[in-house]
C-alpha positions as CSV (number, residue, x, y, z in Angstrom):
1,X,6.8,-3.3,-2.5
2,X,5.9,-0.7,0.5
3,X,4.9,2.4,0.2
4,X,5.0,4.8,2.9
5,X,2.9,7.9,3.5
6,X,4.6,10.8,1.8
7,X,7.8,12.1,4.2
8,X,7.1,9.4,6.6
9,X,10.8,8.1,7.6
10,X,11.7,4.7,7.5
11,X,13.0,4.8,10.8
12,X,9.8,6.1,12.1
13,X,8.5,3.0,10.4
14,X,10.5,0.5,12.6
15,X,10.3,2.5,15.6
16,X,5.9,1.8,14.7
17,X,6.5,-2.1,14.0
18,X,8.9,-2.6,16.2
19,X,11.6,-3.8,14.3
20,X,14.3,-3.2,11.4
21,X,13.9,-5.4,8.9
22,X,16.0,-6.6,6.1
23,X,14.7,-5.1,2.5
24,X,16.2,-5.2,-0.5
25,X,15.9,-1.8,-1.4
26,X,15.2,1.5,-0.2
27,X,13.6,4.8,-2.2
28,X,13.7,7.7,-0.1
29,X,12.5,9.8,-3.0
30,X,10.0,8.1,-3.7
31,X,8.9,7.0,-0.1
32,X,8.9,3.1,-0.5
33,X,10.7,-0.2,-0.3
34,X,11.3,-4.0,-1.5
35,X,12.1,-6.6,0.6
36,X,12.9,-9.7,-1.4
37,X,11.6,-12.7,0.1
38,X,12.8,-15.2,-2.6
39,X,16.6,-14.2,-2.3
40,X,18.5,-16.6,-0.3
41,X,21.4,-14.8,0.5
42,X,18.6,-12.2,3.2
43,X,17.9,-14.1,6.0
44,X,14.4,-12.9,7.9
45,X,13.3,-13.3,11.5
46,X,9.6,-13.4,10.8
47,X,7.9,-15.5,7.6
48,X,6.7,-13.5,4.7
49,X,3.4,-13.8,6.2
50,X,4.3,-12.3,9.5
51,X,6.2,-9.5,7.8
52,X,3.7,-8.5,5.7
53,X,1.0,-8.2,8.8
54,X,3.5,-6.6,10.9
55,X,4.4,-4.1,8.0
56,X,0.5,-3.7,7.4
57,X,0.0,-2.8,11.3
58,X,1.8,0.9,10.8
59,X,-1.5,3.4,9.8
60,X,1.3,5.2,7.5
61,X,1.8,2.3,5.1
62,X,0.1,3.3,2.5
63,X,0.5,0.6,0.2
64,X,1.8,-3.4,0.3
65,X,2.2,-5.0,-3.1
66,X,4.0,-8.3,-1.9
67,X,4.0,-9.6,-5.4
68,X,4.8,-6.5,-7.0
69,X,8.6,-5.4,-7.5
70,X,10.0,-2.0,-8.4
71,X,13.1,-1.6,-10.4
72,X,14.7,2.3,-11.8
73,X,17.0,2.2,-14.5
74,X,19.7,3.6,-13.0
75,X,20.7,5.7,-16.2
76,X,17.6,7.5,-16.5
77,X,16.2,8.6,-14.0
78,X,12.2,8.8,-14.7
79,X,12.3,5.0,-15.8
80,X,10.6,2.9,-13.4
81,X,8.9,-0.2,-14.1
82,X,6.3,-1.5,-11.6
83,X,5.1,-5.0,-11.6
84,X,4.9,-8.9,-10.8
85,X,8.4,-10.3,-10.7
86,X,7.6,-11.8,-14.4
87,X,6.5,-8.8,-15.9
88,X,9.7,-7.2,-14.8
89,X,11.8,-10.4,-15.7
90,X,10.7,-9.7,-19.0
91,X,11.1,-5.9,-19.5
């Protein structure tokens, strides 16, 4: 999970590190995204290492939770679940 400073553009984000990188999801609302590092079928340039120090090189991330995984229920709205990937497995 990344959080980005509130209205800070994702594209402004890869124009900072330099590079678009494949995530798994993407809440503009909410300023944040996932990038799933465990799902085969996304290939990535960089390790998961390398990803995460080049995502924590932008000043406007505010937050990376690499073990952490957000998921909204896409019937209602104002349920969001944050978490490890087990705690979420289990909800």
């Amino acid at each position: 999970m990344v959080g980005l400073a509130e209205n800070y553009t994702l594209d402004s984000h890869w124009q900072r590190i330099g590079t678009e990188l494949n995530i798994t999801r993407y809440y503009k609302n909410l300023d944040c995204y996932y990038i799933d590092f465990s799902n085969d079928d996304i290939t990535h340039d960089l390790s998961e290492e390398s990803t995460l120090a080049l995502i924590r090189s932008d000043p406007n991330v505010d937050r990376v939770s690499p073990n952490e995984i957000f998921l909204m229920d896409t019937d209602v709205t104002d349920h969001i679940f944050y978490g490890s990937r087990e705690e979420v497995s289990q909800s």
